[in-house]
N, C-alpha and C positions, 0 to 999 in steps of 0.2 A: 058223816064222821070222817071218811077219807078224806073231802076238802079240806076239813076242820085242819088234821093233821098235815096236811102240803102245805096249808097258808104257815101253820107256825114252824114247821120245817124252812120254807123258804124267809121265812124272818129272821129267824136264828140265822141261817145262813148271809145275809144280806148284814146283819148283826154287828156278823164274826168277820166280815170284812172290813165293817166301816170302823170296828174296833183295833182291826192288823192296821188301816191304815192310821188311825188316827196315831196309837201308839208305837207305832214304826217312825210316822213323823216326827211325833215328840221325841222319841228315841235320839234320830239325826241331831237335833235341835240341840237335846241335852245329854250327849253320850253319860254324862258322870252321872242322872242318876236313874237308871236302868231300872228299879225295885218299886221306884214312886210312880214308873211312867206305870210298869205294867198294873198297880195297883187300879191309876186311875183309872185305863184303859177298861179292865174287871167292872169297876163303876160304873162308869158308859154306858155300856153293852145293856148293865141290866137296866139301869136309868132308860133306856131307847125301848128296852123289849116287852119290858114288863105293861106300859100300857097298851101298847100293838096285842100283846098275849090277852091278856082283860077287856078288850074292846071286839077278840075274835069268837070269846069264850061266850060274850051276851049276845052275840048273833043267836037267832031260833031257829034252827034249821027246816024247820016246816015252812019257816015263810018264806024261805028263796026260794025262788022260781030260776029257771037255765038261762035267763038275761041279767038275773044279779051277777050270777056266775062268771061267766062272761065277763060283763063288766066290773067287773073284780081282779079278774083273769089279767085283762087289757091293763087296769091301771097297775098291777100290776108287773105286768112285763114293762110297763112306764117308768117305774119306779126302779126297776131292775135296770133297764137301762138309762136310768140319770146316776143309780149309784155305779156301773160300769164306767162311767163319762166322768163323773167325782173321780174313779176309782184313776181312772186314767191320767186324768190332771194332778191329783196327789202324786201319782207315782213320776211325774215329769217334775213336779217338786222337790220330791225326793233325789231324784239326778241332778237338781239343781243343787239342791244343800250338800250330796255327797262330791260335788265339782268343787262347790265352794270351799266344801272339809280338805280334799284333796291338795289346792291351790292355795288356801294356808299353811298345810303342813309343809308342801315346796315351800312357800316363805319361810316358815320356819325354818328350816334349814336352810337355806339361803344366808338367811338373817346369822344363824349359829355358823355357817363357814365363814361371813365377814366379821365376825367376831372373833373366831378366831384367827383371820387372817390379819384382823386388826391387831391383834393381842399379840401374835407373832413379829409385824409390821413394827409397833413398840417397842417389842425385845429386840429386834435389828436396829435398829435406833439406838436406842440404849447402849448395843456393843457398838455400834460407829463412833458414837459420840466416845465412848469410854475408852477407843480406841484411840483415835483423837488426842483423849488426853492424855494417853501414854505416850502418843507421837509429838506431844509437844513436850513431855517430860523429860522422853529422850535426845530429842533433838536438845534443849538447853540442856542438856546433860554432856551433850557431844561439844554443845559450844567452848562449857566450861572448857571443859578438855582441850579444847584444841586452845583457849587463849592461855589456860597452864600452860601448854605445851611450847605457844610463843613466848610470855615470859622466863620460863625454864631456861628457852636459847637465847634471850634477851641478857639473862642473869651470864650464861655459859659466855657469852661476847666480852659484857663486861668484865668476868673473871681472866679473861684472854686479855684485856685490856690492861687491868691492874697488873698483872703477870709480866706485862712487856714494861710498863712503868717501873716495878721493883725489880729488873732486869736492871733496867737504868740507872736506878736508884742506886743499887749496888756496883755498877760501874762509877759512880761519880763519889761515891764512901771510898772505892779502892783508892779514885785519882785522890780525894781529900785526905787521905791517909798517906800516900807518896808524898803529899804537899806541906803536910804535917810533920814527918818527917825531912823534907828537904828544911823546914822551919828553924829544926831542930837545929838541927846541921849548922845552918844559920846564927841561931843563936848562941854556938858553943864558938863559932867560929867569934860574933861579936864579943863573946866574953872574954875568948884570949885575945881578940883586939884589945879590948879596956886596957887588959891587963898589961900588955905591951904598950897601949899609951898612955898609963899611969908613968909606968917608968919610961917611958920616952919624956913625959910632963921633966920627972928630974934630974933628965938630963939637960931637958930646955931651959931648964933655972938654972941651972951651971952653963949654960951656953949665953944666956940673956948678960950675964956677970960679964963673960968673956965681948958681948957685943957690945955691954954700956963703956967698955973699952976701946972699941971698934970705930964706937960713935964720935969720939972725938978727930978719930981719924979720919971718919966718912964726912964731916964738918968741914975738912979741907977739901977733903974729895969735890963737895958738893960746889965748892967754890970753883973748882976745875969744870965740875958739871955745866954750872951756868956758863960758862965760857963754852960749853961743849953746846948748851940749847940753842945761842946766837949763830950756832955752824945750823943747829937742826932746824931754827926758824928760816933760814935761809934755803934751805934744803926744800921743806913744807911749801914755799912760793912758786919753787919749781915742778913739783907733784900739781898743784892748784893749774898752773901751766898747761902742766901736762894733760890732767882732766878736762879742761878744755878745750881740750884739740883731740878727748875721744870721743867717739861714737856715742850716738843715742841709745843703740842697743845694750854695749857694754853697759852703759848707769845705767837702764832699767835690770841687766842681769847681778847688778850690784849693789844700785839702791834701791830696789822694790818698787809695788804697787799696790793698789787696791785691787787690782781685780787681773785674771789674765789679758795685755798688750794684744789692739788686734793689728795688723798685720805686719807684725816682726814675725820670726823663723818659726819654729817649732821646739821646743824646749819647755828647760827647767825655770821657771820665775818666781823669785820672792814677794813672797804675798803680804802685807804690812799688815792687816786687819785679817783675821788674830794676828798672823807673824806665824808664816811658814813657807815652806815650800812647794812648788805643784807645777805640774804637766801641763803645761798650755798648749794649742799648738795657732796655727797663726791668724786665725778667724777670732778668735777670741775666749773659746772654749776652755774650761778647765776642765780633765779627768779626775771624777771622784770616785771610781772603782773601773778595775779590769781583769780580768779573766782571760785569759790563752791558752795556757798549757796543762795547769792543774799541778803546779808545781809547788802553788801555796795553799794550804787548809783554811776555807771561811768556817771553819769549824771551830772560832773565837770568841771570851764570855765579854761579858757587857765592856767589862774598862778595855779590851781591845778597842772593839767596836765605839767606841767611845771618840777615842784617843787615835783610833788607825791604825793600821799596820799595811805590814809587807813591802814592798822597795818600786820606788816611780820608775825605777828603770825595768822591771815585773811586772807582777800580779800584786794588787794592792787594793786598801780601799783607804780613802783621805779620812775618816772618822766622821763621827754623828757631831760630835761641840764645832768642829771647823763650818760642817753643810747648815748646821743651828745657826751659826754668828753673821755668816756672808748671806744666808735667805731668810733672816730675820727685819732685814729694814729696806732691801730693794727689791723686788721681784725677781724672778731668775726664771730662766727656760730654761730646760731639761732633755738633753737626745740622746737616746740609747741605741746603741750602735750594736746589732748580732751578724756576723759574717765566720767565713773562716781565714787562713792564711792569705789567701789571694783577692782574694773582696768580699766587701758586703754587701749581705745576702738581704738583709731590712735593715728598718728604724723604725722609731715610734717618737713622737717628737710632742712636748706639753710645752704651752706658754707660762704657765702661772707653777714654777713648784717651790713649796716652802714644806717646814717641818718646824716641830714645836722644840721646844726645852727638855732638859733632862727630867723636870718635876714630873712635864705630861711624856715620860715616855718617849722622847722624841718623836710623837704624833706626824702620821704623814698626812697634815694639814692641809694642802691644795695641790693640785695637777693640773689645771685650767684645760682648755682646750686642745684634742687630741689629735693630731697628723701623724701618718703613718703610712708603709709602705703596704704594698695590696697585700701583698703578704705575712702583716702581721695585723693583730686586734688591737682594739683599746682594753687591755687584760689586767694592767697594772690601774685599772681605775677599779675591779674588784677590793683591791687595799687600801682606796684610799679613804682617810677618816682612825686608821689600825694604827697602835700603838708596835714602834719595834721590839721584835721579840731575840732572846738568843735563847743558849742552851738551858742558862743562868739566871735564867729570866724570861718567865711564860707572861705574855702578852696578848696571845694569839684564844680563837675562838675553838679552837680543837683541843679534846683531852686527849688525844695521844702528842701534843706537844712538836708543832713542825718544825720548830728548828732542829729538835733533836731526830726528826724523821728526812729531812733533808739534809743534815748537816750543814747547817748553815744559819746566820740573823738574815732578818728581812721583816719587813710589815707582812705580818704573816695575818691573812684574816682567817678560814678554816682550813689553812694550806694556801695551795696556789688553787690558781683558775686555770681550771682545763679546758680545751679543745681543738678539734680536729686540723686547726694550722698547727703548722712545724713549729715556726719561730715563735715568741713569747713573751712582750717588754715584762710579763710580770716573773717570769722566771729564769731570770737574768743567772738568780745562784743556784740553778743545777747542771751551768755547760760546763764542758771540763774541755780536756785538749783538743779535740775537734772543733769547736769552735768560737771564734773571739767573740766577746760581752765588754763592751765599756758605756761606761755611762759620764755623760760629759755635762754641766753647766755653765751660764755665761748670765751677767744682766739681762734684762730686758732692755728694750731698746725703745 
C-alpha cells in the first residue's frame, strides 16, 4: 500500500512538471493567450496520469516480489532522470524564446525610434524646403525693390533732365519774345516809312514834271557828254596801260580766284566761286574758322552758321553754304591748327573733307585719312557721318542738346569725344583765350 502511494505520488509529481513545462513553453510562444494555454496544460496532465494511475491500481500486490520492486524503482529513477534532462532542455528553450522575445522588442523599439526619427527627418525637410521658399519669395521680393528703386532714380534723372530743357526752353520764349518785340518796333518803324514814302511818291510826281523839263536840257547836256566819253575812252587806254605794267599779285587781290593762290603773301583774296572773301595765307590754305581770344560768341543759330560770321581780320567762321560749294565737286584737305599765342602746340590733318547740303543737314560726309601730331587723336572722326547741330536746331545724338550744353554748332554726335590728351581736333569750339583753333582748307593736289 505504501509503494502503491509513492508510485502515484511520484507520477503526479513528474506530472506537474512535464505540465509547468510544457505550459510555460506555450506560454513564451503565445504570451496573448495565457487562459487556453493553462487550460490545455490541465488537459495534459490528466490525459499523461490518468492511465499511469489505472495501470498502478491493477497491479496485485501479493505478486511483487522485492525484485519487481526494485526494478520498478530503477526504471524509475530512469524515467526521473530523462524527464530532469527533458526538464533541462525545455528550460534552455525557454532562455532561447525569452532572448528571442527580448531581442524583438529591442527591434521594436529600434524600429519605433527610426520612425520617429524618420517622421521627424520629414518634418526638417518640410521646414527647409518651406523655407526655401520663403527665401526665394523674399529674395524676388528684394529684387523687385531694388529695380523700383533704380527706375525711381531713372525717372528722378530724367525729371532733372526735362527741368534743365524747360530752363531752356524758357530762356529762348524770353529771347523770342525780345525778338517779337524788336519786330514790332520794326514794323511800326516800316509803316511810318510807307507813310513817308507815300508822300515822298508825290512829291516825286511833281518832281518827274520838273525833270521831263530837265530832259530836254540834259539832251544837250548828253551831246556835251559824248564829247566828254572820247576824253574817257582815251583815258580807259591808259588805265589798260597801266594794268599791265602791274603786278600779278595786285590782279589776283583784284580780280579773284577760284580757290586760295599758293605762293603769294598772306592775306585777304577774292574767291569767284560762290563770290567772297577769305584768309589765305601763302601755301594755299584757306581759314574757315578761328578762335583766339573769345572775343566772338559761337553761340549762333542756324542762318549765322549758314551764312558766317565774325570779321577775317578776328574770330570768325566762313559759313556751312560757302564750305558746302567749294568741297562739293573737288576734294579738299582739312588742318586744324590748336596752339597758343607763341606756337603751335598740334594738328590733326584729313585728306578727303567734304560736307553735304543744307537738305542733309550739312552732313559731315568724309574726313579721309588721319595725320596728326603725337599729341593729338583722330577724335574728330567720332563725328564723322553727324549732321550739324546749333542751338536752333538739334541734330546731335544727345537729349540734353550739345550745342546748347557747349555753347556752340559743330557735328555734334553725343557731344564731343573725350580723353586723356589735352589737345582735341574734335573740340576745336570749347577753346577760348588761351588758346588758338583754326581750321584751314585747301584742294587736293
Amino acid at each position: 500500500m505504501f509503494l502503491r502511494i509513492l508510485f502515484i505520488f511520484l507520477g503526479i509529481s513528474v506530472l506537474e512538471q512535464l505540465c509547468l513545462l510544457v505550459g510555460a513553453t506555450g506560454l513564451q510562444e503565445l504570451p496573448s493567450v495565457e487562459l487556453d494555454l493553462e487550460k490545455k496544460c490541465s488537459a495534459y496532465c490528466f490525459s499523461v496520469i490518468t492511465p499511469t494511475l489505472d495501470k498502478v491500481l491493477q497491479q496485485k500486490p501479493a505478486n511483487h516480489s522485492s525484485e519487481e520492486l526494485n526494478r520498478k524503482v530503477i526504471s524509475l529513477e530512469r524515467t526521473v532522470v530523462e524527464v530532469r534532462s527533458n526538464l533541462t532542455i525545455a528550460e534552455a528553450h525557454i532562455k532561447f524564446k525569452d532572448d528571442l522575445i527580448k531581442e524583438h522588442t529591442h527591434n521594436v523599439n529600434n524600429i519605433s525610434k527610426l520612425l520617429e526619427q524618420l517622421a521627424i527627418a520629414n518634418c526638417q525637410n518640410q521646414m527647409k524646403e518651406l523655407a526655401f521658399t520663403k527665401y526665394k519669395e523674399l529674395t524676388a521680393t528684394t529684387n523687385k525693390l531694388a529695380n523700383a528703386a533704380v527706375l525711381f532714380n531713372q525717372k528722378l534723372n530724367e525729371i532733372k533732365v526735362l527741368t534743365e530743357i524747360l530752363k531752356t526752353k524758357d530762356h529762348l520764349i524770353m529771347s523770342k519774345n525780345r525778338q517779337i518785340v524788336q519786330q514790332s518796333n520794326k514794323l511800326n518803324f516800316m509803316t511810318a516809312t510807307v507813310s513817308y514814302m507815300q508822300k515822298s511818291l508825290a512829291n516825286a510826281e511833281d518832281k518827274i514834271k520838273i525833270k521831263d523839263e530837265l530832259i530836254s536840257v540834259k539832251s544837250k547836256e548828253i551831246n556835251e557828254i559824248s564829247k566828254a566819253l572820247k576824253v574817257k575812252d582815251d583815258l580807259i587806254a591808259v588805265k589798260e596801260k597801266e594794268i599791265s605794267d602791274k603786278s600779278e599779285d595786285e590782279l589776283l587781290l583784284a580780280l579773284g580766284s577760284e580757290s586760295c593762290p599758293i605762293g603769294r603773301p598772306n592775306g585777304i583774296y577774292k574767291i569767284n566761286n560762290p563770290g567772297f572773301k577769305a584768309l589765305c595765307n601763302s601755301s594755299g590754305w584757306m581759314t574757315i574758322e578761328r578762335r583766339y581770344n573769345g572775343s566772338l560768341t559761337f553761340q549762333q543759330n542756324w542762318a549765322a552758321y549758314r551764312n558766317g560770321f565774325g570779321s577775317l581780320s578776328g574770330e570768325f567762321f566762313i559759313g556751312l553754304k560757302k564750305l558746302r560749294q567749294m568741297t562739293k565737286d573737288k576734294p579738299h584737305e582739312l588742318y586744324i591748327k590748336l596752339g597758343n599765342s607763341e606756337e603751335t602746340d598740334g594738328y590733326a590733318h584729313y585728306d578727303n573733307f567734304q560736307i553735304g547740303s543744307e537738305k542733309e543737314f550739312y552732313k559731315l560726309k568724309s574726313l579721309g585719312t588721319f595725320d596728326g601730331a603725337p599729341n593729338v587723336q583722330d577724335s574728330l572722326r567720332y563725328h564723322e557721318g553727324m549732321q550739324f547741330s546749333t542751338f536752333d536746331g538739334y541734330n546731335d545724338n544727345n537729349s540734353l542738346h550739345c550745342a546748347i550744353q557747349y555753347a556752340s554748332g559743330w557735328w555734334f554726335n553725343k557731344c564731343s569725344y573725350s580723353s586723356s590728351v589735352v589737345k582735341s581736333a574734335s573740340t576745336i569750339y570749347m577753346f577760348g583765350s588761351e588758346v588758338i583753333a583754326e581750321m584751314l582748307i585747301r584742294p587736293r593736289s
